[in-house]
DRENDO-1510 file (C-alpha; in Angstrom, 1 decimal, always signed):
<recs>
REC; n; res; u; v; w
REC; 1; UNK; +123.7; +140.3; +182.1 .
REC; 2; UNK; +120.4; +138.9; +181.9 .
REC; 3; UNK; +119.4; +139.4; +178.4 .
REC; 4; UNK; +123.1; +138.8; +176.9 .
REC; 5; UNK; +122.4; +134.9; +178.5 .
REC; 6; UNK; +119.2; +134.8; +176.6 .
REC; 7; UNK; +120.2; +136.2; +173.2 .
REC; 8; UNK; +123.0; +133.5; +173.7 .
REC; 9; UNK; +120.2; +130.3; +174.3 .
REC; 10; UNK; +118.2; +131.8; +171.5 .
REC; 11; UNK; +120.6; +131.7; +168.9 .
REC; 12; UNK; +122.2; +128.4; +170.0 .
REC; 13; UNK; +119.0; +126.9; +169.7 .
REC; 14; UNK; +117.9; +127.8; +166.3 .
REC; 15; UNK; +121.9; +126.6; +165.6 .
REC; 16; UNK; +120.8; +123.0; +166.4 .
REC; 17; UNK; +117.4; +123.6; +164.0 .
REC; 18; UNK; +119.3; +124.4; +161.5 .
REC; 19; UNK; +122.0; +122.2; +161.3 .
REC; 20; UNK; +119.6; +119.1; +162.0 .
REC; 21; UNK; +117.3; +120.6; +158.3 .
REC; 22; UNK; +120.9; +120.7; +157.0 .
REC; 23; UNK; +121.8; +117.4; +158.0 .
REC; 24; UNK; +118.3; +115.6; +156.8 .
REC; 25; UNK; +119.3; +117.6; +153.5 .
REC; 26; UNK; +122.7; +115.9; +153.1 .
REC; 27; UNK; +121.2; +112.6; +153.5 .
REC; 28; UNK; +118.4; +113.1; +151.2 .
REC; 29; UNK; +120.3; +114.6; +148.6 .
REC; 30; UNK; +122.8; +111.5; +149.4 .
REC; 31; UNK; +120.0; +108.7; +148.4 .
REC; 32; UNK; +119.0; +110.9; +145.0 .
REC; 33; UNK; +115.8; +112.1; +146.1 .
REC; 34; UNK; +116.4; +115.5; +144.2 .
REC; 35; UNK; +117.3; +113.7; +141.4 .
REC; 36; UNK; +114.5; +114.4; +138.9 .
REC; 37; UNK; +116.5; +111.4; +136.8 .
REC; 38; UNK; +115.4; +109.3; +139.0 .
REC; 39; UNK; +111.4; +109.5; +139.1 .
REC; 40; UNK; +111.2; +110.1; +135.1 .
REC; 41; UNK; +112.9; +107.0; +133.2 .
REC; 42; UNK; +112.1; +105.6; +130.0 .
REC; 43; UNK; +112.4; +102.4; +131.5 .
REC; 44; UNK; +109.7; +101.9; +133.4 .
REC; 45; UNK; +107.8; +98.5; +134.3 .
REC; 46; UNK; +104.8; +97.9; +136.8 .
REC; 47; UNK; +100.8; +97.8; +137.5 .
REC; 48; UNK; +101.1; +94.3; +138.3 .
REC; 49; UNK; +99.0; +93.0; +141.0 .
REC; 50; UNK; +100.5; +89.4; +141.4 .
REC; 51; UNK; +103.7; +89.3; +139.7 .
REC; 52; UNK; +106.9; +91.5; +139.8 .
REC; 53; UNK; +108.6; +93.1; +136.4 .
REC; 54; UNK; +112.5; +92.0; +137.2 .
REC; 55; UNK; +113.5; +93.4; +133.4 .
REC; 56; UNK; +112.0; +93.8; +130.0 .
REC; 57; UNK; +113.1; +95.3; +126.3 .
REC; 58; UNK; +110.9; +96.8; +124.5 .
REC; 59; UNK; +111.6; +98.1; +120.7 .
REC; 60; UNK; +108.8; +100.2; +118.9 .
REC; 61; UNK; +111.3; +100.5; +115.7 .
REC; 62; UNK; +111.7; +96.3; +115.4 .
REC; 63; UNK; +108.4; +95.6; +117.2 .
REC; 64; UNK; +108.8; +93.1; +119.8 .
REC; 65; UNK; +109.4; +93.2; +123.4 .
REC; 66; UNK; +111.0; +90.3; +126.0 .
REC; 67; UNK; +109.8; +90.6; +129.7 .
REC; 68; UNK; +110.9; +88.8; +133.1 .
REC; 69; UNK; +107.8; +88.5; +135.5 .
REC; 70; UNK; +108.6; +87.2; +138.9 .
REC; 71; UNK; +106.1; +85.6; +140.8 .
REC; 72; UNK; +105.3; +87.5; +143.8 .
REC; 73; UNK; +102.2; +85.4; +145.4 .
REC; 74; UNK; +103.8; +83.0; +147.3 .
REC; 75; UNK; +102.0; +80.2; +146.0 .
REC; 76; UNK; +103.1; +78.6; +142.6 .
REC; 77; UNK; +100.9; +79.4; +139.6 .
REC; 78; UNK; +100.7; +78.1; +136.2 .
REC; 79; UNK; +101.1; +81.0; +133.2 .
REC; 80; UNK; +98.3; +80.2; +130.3 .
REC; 81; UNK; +99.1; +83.4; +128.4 .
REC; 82; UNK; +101.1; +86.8; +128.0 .
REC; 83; UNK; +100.3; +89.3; +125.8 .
REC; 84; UNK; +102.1; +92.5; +124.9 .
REC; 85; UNK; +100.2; +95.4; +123.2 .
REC; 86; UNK; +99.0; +93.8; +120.2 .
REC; 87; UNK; +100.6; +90.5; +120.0 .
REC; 88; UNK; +99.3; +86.8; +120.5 .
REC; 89; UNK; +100.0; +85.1; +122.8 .
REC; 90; UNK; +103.8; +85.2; +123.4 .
REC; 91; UNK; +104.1; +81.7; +125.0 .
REC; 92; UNK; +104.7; +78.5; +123.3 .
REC; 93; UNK; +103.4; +75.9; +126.0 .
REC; 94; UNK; +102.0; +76.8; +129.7 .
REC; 95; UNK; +104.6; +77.6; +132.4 .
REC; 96; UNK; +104.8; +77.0; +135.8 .
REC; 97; UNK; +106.3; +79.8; +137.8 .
REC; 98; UNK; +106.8; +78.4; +141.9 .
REC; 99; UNK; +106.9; +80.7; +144.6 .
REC; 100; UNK; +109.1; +83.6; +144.7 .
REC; 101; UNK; +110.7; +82.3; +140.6 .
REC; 102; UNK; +110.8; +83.9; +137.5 .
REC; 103; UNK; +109.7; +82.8; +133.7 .
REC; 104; UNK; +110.2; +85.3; +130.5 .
REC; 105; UNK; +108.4; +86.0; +127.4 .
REC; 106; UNK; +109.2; +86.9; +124.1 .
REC; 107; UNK; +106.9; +88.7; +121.4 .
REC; 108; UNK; +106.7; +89.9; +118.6 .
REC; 109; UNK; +104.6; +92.3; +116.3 .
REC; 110; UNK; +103.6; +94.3; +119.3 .
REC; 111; UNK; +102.3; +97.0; +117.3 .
REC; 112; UNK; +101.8; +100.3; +118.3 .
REC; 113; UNK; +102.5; +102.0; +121.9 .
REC; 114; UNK; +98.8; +102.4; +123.4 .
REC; 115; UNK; +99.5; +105.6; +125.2 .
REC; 116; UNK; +102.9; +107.1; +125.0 .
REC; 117; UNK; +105.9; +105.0; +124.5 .
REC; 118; UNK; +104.0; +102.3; +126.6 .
REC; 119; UNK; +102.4; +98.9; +126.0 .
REC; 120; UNK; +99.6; +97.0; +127.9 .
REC; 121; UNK; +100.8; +93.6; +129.3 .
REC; 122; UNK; +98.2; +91.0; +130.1 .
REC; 123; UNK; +99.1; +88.1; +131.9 .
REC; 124; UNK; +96.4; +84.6; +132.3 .
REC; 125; UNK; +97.6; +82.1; +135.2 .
REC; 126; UNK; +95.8; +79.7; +137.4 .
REC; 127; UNK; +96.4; +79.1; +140.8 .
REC; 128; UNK; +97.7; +75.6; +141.5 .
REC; 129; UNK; +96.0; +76.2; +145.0 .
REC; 130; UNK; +92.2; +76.7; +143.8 .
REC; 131; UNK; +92.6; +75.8; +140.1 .
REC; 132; UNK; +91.2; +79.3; +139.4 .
REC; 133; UNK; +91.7; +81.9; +136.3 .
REC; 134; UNK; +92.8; +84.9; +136.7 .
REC; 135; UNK; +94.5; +88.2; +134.8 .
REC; 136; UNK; +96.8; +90.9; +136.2 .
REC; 137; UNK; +97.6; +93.5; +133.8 .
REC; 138; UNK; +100.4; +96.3; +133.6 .
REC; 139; UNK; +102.5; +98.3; +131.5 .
REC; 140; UNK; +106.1; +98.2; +129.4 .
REC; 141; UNK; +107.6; +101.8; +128.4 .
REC; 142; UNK; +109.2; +101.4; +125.1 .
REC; 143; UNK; +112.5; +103.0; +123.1 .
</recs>
């Protein structure tokens, strides 16, 4: 009698293991984390420090490239200067971004991708708060 009541409790307990690793599984595989679509995109945006990519289009073929840069500092700052890969300055006049806002620029004659299908952006802005310089820097993928 004994050992049919422990046979029983050993096999109902690795029952509840298993259906807990399934049901972690389910949810997982709900939220796309198997989805290897997912982690490789051609659109990819980021490496900023100080602002936030909201959305960008970038065109090796015609050779320019629009971004949208959200300020995520929480203080405003005033935007001297983008540059996408090899372009000029993409701004006409300095912008003032306030906390948690967006500003876009356009370039053009971006050149050639620096490594892949992706160009370096380079963002100037001062701080309204300390009246200082600074750069943050990140990357565009291209089509």
């Amino acid at each position: 009698m004994r050992k049919g009541q422990s046979a029983l409790e050993y096999l109902v307990t690795y029952g509840w293991a298993i259906l807990a690793i399934v049901i972690v599984a389910a949810i997982l595989w709900y939220f796309g984390v198997f989805n290897p679509s997912r982690f490789t995109s051609s659109h990819q945006c980021g490496g900023f420090a100080d602002f936030q990519c909201i959305d960008y289009n970038a065109s090796t073929s015609a050779g320019t490239a629009s971004i949208i840069l959200g300020n995520k500092l929480g203080t405003p700052l005033n935007v001297t200067s983008v540059t996408i890969g090899s372009s000029s300055n993409c701004l006409t006049a300095s912008e003032l971004i306030g906390a948690n806002q967006q500003a876009s620029a356009s370039c053009t004659g971006i050149g050639n991708p620096q490594s892949g299908n992706t160009y370096n952006v380079t963002v100037v802005f001062t701080s309204t708060q300390s009246g200082l310089q600074h750069t943050d820097t990140g990357f565009i993928g291209a089509s």
